[in-house]
N, C-alpha and C positions, 0 to 999 in steps of 0.2 A: 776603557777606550772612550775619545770624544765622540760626542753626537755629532753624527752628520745626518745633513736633508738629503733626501730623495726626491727628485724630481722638481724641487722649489715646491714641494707641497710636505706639511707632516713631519715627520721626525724620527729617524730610522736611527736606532744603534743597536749595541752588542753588549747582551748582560755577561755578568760575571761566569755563568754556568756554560756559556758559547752559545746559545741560544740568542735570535734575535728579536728585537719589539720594535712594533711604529706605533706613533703615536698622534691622532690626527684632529684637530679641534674641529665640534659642528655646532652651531646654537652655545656659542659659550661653554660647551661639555667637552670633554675630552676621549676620545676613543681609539682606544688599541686593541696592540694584535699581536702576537709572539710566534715566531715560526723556526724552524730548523736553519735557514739561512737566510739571507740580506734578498735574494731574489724572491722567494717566494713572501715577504712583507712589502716589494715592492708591488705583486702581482694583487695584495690586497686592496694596497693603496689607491692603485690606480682602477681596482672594480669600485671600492669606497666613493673615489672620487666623478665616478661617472656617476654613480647611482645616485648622490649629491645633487651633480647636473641634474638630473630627472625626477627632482623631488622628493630625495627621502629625509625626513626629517629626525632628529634625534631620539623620540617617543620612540619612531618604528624602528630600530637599531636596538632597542632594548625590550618591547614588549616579547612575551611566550605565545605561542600558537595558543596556548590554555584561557591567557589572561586575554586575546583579544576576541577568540573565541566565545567566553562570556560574554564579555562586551556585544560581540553580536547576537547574542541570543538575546538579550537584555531590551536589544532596541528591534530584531524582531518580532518578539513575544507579540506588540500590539498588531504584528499586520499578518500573521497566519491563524490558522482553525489552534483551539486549545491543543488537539489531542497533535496537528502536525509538530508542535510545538515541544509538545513534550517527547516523540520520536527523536526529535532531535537532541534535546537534553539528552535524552539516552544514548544516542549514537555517541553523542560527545566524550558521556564520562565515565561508558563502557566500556569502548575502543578506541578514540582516537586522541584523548587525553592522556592515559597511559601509555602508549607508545610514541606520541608525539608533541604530547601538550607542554615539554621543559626548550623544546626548542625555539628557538629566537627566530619569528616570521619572516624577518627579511632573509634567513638560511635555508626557508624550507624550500627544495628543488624537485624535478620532477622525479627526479631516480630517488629522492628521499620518502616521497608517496608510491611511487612501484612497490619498493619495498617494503612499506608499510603493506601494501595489500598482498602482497607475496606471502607475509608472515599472517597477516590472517587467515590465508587458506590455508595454509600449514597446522593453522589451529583447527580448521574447519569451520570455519564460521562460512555461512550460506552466502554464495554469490551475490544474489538478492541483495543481502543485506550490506554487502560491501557497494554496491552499484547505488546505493543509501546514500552511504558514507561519502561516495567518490561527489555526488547530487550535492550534498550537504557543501564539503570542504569546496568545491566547485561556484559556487554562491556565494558561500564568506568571502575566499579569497579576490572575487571581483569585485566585492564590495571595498576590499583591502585596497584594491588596485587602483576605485573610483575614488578613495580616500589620499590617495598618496602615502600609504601608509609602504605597501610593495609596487614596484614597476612594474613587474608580469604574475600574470595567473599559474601560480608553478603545477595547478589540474590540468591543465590545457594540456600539457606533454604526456601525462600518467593515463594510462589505460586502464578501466575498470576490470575485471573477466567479466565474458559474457554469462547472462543467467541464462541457464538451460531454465526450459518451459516447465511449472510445474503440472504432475498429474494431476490429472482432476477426479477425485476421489466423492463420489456418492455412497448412497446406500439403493438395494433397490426393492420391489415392491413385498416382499417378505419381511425383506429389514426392516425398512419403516413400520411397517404395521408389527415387528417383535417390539420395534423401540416405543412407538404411544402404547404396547401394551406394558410396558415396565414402566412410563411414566404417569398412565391413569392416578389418578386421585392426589395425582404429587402436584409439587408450583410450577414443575416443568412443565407438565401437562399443555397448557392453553400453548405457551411459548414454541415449545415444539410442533406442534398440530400447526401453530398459523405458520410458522418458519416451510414448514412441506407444502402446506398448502397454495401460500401465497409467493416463496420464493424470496421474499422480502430482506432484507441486508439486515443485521444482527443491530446493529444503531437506531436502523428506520423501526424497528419493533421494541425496540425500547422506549423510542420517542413518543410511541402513540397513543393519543387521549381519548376518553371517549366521548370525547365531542365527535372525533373523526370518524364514529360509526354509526351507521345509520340502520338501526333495527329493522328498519320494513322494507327496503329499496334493498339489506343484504348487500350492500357496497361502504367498502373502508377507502378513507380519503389519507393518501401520505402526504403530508405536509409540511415534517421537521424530521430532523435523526438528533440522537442524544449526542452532546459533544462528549467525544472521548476524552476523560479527565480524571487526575487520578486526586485529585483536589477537591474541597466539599460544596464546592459551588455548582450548581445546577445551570448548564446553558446547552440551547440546540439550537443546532445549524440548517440552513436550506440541505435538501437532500444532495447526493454525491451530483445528479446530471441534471440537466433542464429538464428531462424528460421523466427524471425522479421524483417530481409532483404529478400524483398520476391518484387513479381513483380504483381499485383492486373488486369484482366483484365476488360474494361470499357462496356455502354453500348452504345447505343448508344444515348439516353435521356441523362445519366451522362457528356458525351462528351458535348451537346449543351449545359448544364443547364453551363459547365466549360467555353465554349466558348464565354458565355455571360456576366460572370463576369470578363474574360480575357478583352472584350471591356469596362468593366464600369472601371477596373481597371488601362487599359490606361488611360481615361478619367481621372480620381484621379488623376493619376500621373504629367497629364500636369497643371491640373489647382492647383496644390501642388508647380511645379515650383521648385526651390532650396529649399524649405525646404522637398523635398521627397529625402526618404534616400533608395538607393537599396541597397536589400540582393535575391531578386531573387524568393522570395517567392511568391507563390498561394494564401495565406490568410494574410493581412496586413491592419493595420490600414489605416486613410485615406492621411497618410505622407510616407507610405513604411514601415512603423515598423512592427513587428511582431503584431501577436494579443496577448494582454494580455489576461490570462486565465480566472482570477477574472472577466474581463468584461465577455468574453464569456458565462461565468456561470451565470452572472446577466441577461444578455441580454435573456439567454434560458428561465432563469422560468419566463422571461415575454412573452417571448412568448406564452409559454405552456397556460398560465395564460390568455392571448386573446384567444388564441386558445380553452379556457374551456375544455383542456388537463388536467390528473392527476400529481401534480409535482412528476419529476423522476430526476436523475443525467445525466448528460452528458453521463457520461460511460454508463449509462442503454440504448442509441443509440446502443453500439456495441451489446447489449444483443438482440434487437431487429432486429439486422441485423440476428444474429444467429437463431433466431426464426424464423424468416423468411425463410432464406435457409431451415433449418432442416425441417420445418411446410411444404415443396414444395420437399421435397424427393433428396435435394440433397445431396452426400454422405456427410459421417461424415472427409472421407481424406480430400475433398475438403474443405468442411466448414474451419477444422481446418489448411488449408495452406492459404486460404483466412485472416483468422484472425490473423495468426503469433505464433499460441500454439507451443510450443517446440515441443510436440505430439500428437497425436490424441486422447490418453487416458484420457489428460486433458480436450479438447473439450467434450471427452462423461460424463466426472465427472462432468462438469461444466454445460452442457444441458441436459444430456440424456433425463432427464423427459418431456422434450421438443419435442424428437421424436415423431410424432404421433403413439397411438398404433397399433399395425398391428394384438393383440391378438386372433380376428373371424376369420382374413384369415389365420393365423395360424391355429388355430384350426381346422377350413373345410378342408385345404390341408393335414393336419396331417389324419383324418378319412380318407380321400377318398385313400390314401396311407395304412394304416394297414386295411381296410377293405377287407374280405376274398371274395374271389371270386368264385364259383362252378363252377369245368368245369368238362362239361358231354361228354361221350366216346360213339359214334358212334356205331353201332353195327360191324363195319369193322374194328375197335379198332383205329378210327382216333379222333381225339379230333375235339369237336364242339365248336362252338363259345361261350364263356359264358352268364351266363343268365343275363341278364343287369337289376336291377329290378327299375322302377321309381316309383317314391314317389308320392303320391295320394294327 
């Protein structure tokens, strides 16, 4: 059959098989479409030809969510934390590359990211970590959008699931002292002790050097956290909050339990010889490197696991530092300047329930305060001592 035009734009006809194609020039390129019948490449044509109007250009008509997604990773890399960085790589080429990285940007729509996260809870992947995902593609694609690369943010319509809260899992004052007693004389040893002790974020006690401590005053200065990086380059970051440079005072157990890995750490370092590398650090492989985290995290639930402890995360240490202070009445300022919360409000949202209650001494103080008291009048009209009455 002859080619006829559609709408004076393009070039609509009918192949041999009854199937039809348009075919629409942008930037000297040519681009079609093939559909079931003459209307529905008409309805292409004319989304093609708005989307035109509104600046799409030939590139964005053929790149893969994959290939611009690199792209943006490429040119974010310099301006987030290493480790946000590499979350993201991962989100990318865990989840959202395999189910969506072969499609054409300009087709990705809101019900095509429902869907995609539909299927991931299908799979069971953690809320959390899709509300990640939703964070991540939500960013790229307004990047897309400030590009002309797409018209609209096809996240903007797509609904993450809400993350339910997680529990917050401690140990408590039995556990901790079963767990330093499985990890005495080991390299866990110091890490763990200062982690209960101090509360400290698993980063901020990898980062610290001992310049930051101060043997006689018994006070550790936070100053840096390790960047999370799974690459052999050594860099730290300012702490998570403003309030994350902070000054932690010691005990005097914490002090000796530090003083003794100060000696075994010498000791490391001479029989290391030229292959010890200094950076200055508290906590260090047995060459001077940093500690990687991935070990640390292995090494823990083996512990926990001789220990006949329940596994918990690293981080659930700080939670258990917290429990601890709050469970021994000490204030809520203190706890949260101990821990580095921006503010105090955070510490009470994040433990409150952790307060022990004080509901009975409430209550008996509150009676013994509105309860009425009779005072009787002297016959000389002086007031007498009130009638004190005790309970039987």
């Amino acid at each position: 059959m002859a080619r006829r035009r559609g709408n004076s734009e393009g070039c609509i006809y009918q192949r041999k098989d009854g199937n039809w194609r348009v075919q629409l020039r942008l930037q000297g390129q040519r681009l079609s479409f093939s559909g079931k019948s003459r209307r529905e490449c008409q309805e292409w044509l004319k989304k093609t030809i708005s989307l035109i109007d509104n600046g799409l250009n030939y590139v964005s008509t053929t790149i893969t969510v994959s290939e611009y997604l690199n792209n943006w990773l490429a040119i974010t890399k310099t301006s987030v934390r290493a480790s946000t960085w590499s979350h993201y790589d991962q989100l990318c080429r865990t989840y959202i590359f395999p189910h969506l990285g072969k499609s054409k940007l300009k087709d990705l729509r809101p019900d095509t990211i429902q869907l995609f996260y539909s299927r991931l809870l299908k799979k069971d992947v953690g809320e959390y970590t899709i509300n990640k995902i939703h964070i991540l593609l939500h960013s790229a694609l307004e990047q897309a959008v400030k590009t002309g690369l797409v018209n609209r943010n096809a996240a903007d319509a797509a609904i993450p699931p809400r993350p339910h809260p997680r529990e917050i899992q401690f140990l408590d004052e039995s556990q901790v002292s079963q767990m330093l007693l499985a990890a005495r004389g080991s390299r866990m040893e110091t890490i763990l002790h200062l982690a209960v002790a101090t509360g400290m974020r698993q980063m901020e006690i990898l980062g610290l050097k001992w310049t930051d401590l101060d043997w006689v005053k018994q006070i550790l200065r936070i100053e840096r956290q390790l960047e999370h990086s799974d690459s052999e380059t050594v860099r730290f970051t300012p702490p998570k909050t403003k309030l994350g440079k902070r000054t932690i005072s010691l005990g005097d157990q914490t002090i000796e339990v530090l003083q003794r890995w100060n000696d075994k750490q010498n000791e490391e370092r001479k029989a290391a010889g030229e292959n010890w590398k200094e950076y200055g650090l508290i906590f260090t492989s047995r060459v001077g490197t940093p500690v990687y985290y991935r070990n640390l995290l292995r090494d823990f639930k083996l512990l926990l696991q001789k220990a006949g402890l329940p596994e918990i995360r690293f981080h659930d240490l700080r939670h258990t530092a917290a429990s601890l202070m709050l469970n021994h009445d000490i204030p809520v300022i203190v706890v949260s300047r101990r821990l580095g919360h921006a503010k105090a409000s955070i510490t009470l949202d994040v433990y409150g329930h952790l307060i022990p209650s004080m509901q009975t001494e409430v209550a008996q103080k509150i009676d013994d305060l509105i309860t009425p008291v009779a005072i009787s009048m002297a016959p000389n009209g002086t007031e007498m001592a009130p009638e004190i009455h005790q309970k039987e």
